[in-house]
N, C-alpha and C positions, 0 to 999 in steps of 0.2 A: 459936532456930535452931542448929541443931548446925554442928561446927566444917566437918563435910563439905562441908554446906550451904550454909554462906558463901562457902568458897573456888569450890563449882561455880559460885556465883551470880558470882562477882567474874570468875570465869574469860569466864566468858555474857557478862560485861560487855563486859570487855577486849575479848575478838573481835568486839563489836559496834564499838565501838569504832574497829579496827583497819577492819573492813569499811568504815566511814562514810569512814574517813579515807582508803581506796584509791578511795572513789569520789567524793576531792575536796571534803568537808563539812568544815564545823568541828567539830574534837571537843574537848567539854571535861574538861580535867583534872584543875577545882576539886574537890577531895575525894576524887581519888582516893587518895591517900597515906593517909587519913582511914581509908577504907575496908579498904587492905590493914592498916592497923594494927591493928583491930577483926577480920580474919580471924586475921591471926598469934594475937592474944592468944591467941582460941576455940581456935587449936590448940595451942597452948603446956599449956591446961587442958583438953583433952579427953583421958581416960585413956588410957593407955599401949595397950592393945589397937587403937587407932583410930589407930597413930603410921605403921603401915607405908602403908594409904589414905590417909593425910595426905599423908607425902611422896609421894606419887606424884601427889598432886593440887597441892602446891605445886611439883613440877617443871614439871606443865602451867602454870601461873599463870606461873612466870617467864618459860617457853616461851613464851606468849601477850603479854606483856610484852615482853619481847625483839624481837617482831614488830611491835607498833605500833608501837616504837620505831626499829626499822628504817625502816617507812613514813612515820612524820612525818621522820625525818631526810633520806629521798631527797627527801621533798616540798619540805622547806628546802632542799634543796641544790640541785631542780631551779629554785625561784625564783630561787635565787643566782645560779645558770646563765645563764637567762633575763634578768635584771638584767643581768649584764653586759656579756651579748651586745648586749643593746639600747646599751650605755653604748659598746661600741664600734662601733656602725651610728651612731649618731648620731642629729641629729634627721632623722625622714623629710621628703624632700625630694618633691617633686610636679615630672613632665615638666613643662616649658614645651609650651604648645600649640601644636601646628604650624599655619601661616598656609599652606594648603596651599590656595591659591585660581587650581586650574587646572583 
């Protein structure tokens, strides 16, 4: 697979990724480090002609990166949110029933 190739596929990933994660899934991160590391190499060693498409595709990558990373961080911050606000409501309390026997 050429170096182009890797980064378009990691990029496809990433935004899949990202999309899973704005609509509330798990997304897993196991290997993705793995991954970018095996793109950079490819591009490190694909001739010098292919370097100007490269960087424009590893700007997209960080780009796309950058944005998941956005969205997993609002999602942790909205739990946090949520967490707290609960810690300061307390435990839910239930009306007493009214004895309304008229």
């Amino acid at each position: 697979m050429t170096a182009a190739a890797r980064l378009a596929e990691l990029t496809a990933a990433i935004a899949d990724m990202r999309a899973a994660a704005l609509d509330g899934a798990f997304v897993e991160l196991a290997g993705l480090d793995g991954a970018i590391e095996e793109a950079l190499a490819a591009t490190r060693a694909a001739p010098s002609s292919e370097q100007p498409e490269l960087l424009a595709q590893l700007e997209a990558l960080v780009r796309e990166l950058d944005a998941l990373a956005a969205v997993l961080k609002r999602r942790r911050d909205g739990g946090r949110q949520q967490r707290a606000a609960a810690a300061y409501r307390g435990p839910q309390q239930t009306p007493p029933a009214s004895n309304d026997n008229s």
